[in-house]
C-alpha positions as CSV (number, residue, x, y, z in Angstrom):
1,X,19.1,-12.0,-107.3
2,X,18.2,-14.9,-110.2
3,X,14.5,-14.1,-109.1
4,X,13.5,-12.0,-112.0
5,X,9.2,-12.4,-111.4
6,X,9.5,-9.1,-109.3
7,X,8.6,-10.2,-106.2
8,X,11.5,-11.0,-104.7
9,X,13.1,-8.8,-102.0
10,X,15.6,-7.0,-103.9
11,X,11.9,-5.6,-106.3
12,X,10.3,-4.9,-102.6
13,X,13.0,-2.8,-101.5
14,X,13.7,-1.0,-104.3
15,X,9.8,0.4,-104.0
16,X,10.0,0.9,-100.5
17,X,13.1,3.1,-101.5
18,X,11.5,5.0,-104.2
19,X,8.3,5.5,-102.2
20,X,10.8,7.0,-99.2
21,X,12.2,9.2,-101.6
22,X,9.5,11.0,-103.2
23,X,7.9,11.3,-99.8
24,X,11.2,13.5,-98.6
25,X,11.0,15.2,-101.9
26,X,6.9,15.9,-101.3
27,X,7.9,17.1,-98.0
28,X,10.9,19.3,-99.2
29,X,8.7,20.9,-101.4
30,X,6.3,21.2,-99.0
31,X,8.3,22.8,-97.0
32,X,9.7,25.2,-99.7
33,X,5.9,26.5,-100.2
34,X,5.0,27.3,-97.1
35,X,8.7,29.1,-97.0
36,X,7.0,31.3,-99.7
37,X,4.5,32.9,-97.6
38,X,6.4,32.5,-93.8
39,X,9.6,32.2,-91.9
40,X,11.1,29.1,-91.8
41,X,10.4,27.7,-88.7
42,X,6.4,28.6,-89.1
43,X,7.5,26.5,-92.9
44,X,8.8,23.3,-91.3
45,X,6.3,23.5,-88.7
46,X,3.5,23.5,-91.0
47,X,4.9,20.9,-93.8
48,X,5.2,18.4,-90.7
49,X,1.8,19.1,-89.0
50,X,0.7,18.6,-93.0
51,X,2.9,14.9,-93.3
52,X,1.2,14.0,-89.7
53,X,-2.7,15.0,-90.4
54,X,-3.1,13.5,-93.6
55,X,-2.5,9.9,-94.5
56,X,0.6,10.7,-96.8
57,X,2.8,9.4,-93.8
58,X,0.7,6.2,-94.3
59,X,1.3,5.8,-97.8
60,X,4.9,6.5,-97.9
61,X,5.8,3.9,-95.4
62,X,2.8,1.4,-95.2
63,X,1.8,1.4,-98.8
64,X,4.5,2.0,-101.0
65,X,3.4,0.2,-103.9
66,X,0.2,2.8,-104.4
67,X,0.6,6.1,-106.7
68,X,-0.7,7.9,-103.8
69,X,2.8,9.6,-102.4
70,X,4.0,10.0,-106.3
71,X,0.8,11.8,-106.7
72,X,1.8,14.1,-103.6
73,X,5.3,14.8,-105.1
74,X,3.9,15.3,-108.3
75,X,0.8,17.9,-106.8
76,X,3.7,19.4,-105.0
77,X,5.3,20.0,-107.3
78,X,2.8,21.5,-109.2
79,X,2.0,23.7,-106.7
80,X,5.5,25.0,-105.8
81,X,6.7,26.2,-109.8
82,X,3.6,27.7,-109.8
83,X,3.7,30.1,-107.0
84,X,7.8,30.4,-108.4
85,X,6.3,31.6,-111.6
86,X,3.7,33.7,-111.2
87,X,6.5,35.1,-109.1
88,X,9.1,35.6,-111.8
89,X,9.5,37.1,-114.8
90,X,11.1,37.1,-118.2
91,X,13.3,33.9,-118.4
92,X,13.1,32.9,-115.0
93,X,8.9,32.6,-115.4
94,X,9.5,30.4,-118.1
95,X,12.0,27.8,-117.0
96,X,8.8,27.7,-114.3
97,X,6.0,27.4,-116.4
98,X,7.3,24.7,-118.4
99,X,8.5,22.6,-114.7
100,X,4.5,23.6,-113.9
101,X,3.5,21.8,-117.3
102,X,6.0,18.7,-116.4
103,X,4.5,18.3,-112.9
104,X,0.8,18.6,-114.7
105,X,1.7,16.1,-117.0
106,X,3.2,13.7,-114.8
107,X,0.0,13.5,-111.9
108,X,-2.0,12.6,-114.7
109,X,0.2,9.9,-115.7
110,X,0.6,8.6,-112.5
111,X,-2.9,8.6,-111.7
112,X,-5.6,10.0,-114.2
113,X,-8.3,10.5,-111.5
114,X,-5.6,13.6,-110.4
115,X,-7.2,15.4,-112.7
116,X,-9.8,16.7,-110.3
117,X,-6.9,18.5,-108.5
118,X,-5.7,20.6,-111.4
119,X,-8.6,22.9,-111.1
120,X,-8.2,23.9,-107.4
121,X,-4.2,23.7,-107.6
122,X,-4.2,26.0,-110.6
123,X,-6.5,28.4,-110.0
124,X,-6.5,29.2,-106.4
125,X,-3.6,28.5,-105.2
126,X,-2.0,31.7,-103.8
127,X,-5.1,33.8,-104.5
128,X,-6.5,35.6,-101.7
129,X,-8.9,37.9,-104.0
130,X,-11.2,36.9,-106.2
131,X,-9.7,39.8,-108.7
132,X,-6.4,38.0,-109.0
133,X,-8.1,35.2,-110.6
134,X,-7.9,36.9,-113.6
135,X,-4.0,37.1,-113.5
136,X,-4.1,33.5,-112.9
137,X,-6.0,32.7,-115.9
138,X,-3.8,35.0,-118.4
139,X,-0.8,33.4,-116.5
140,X,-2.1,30.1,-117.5
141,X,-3.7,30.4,-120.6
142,X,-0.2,32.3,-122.2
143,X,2.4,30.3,-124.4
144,X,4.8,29.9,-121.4
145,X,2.3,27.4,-119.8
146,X,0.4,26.1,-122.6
147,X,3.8,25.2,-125.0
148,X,5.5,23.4,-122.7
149,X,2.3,21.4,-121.6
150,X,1.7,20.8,-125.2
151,X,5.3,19.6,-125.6
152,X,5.6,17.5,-122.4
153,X,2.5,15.7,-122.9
154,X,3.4,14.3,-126.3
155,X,7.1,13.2,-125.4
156,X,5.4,12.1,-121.6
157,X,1.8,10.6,-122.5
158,X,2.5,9.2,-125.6
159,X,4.7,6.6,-124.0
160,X,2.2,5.4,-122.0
161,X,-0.6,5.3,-124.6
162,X,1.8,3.2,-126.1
163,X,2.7,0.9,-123.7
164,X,-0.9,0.6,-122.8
165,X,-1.7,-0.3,-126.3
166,X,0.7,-2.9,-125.7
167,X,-0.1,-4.4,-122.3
168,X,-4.4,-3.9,-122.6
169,X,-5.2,-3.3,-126.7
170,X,-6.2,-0.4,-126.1
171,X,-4.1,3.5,-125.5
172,X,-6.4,4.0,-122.5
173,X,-6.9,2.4,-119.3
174,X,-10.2,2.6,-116.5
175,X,-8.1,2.4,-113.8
176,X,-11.4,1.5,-111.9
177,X,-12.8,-0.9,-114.3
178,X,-13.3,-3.5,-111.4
179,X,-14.8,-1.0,-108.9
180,X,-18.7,-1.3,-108.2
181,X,-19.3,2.2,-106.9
182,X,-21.9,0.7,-105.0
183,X,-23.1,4.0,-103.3
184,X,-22.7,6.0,-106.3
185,X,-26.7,6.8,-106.5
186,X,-27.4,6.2,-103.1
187,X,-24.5,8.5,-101.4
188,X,-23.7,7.6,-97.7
189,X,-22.2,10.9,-97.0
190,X,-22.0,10.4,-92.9
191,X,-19.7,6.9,-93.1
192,X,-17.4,9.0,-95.9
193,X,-16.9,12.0,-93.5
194,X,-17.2,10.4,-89.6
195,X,-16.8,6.8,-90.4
196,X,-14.5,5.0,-87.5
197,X,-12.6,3.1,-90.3
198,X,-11.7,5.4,-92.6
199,X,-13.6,8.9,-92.4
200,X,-12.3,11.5,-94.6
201,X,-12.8,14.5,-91.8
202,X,-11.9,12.1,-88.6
203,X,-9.0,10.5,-89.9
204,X,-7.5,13.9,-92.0
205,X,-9.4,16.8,-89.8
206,X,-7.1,19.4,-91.4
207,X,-9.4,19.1,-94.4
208,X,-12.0,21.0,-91.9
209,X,-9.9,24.0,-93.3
210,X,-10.9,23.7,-96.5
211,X,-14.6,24.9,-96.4
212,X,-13.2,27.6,-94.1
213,X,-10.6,29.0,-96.2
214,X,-13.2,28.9,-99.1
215,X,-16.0,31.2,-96.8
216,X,-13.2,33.3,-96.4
217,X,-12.0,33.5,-99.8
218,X,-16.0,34.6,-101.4
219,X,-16.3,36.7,-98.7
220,X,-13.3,39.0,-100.1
């Protein structure tokens, strides 16, 4: 196409096609982390019933021009080399620590505010006692993890800081420099969790799970 704006069709498609992507990669490696901890048919069962009660389905197809499905590959990701290396040892743990510190690295880059997620994701994902948080800490806080993260955010953030420089005038960007927040003092928690348009807990009830699992996780 002469159309070089990017908006013309050939610009469109090529999002929709990335967007379709990394929503079958999210999925595959959705799939490969519930593989971890059942059989594969209990694994596929459970990465679609995930894809159909959340609103990555809707993102992936409707919305493709929103980080949201890059930020579930990336989370995925995440989540997946570090279950692989808290699993491995020796080399193998390390090739996985430094994909963990990539996939770190890269949600924040795609969308700052994913920076809320590394805290769950890291430290209780795969714990089922509160003693093994300890082993999580010392697996994070070793020269495997914290190396790699070092090294990927310099060659992977510094990029951006620099392009931001050049696009704003600045190396960093509020992504929500335009939002009001009008609630933000005056919280109007029933619309966010039963609202008919877009409550969290109507429209995504699998995140009902959540407080469970966490009742069940102080009670050990």
């Amino acid at each position: 196409s002469s159309d070089k704006s990017g908006y013309s069709p050939i610009y469109e498609m090529a999002v929709d096609v990335a967007a379709a992507f990394y929503l079958a990669a999210g999925t595959w490696l959705l799939l490969l982390i519930f593989g971890t901890v059942m059989s594969r048919q209990k694994a596929l069962a459970g990465a679609l019933f995930t894809i159909a009660s959340t609103n990555v389905l809707y993102y992936g197809v409707f919305e493709p021009g929103m980080s949201h499905i890059y930020s579930f590959f990336s989370i995925s990701l995440l989540v997946y080399a570090l279950l692989r290396g808290q699993a491995e040892t020796g080399w193998n743990q390390r090739k996985w620590m430094a994909l963990l510190a990539l996939a770190v690295v890269l949600s924040i880059i795609i969308r700052p505010l994913n920076i809320i997620i590394w805290g769950p994701a890291l430290l209780l994902t795969g714990i089922a006692h509160r003693r093994q948080l300890k082993q999580r800490l010392v697996l994070l806080l070793n020269l495997r993890f914290m190396l790699p993260l070092l090294i990927c955010s310099l060659l992977l953030i510094t990029p951006q800081m620099i392009y931001n420089l050049y696009l704003k005038g600045t190396p960093l960007i509020d992504n929500y420099e335009f939002e009001t927040f009008t609630y933000l003092h005056a919280p109007r928690f029933a619309e966010l969790f039963f609202s008919p348009n877009n409550g969290w807990l109507l429209w995504t009830p699998l995140a009902l799970l959540i407080p469970v699992s966490m009742l069940v996780f102080l009670r050990k």
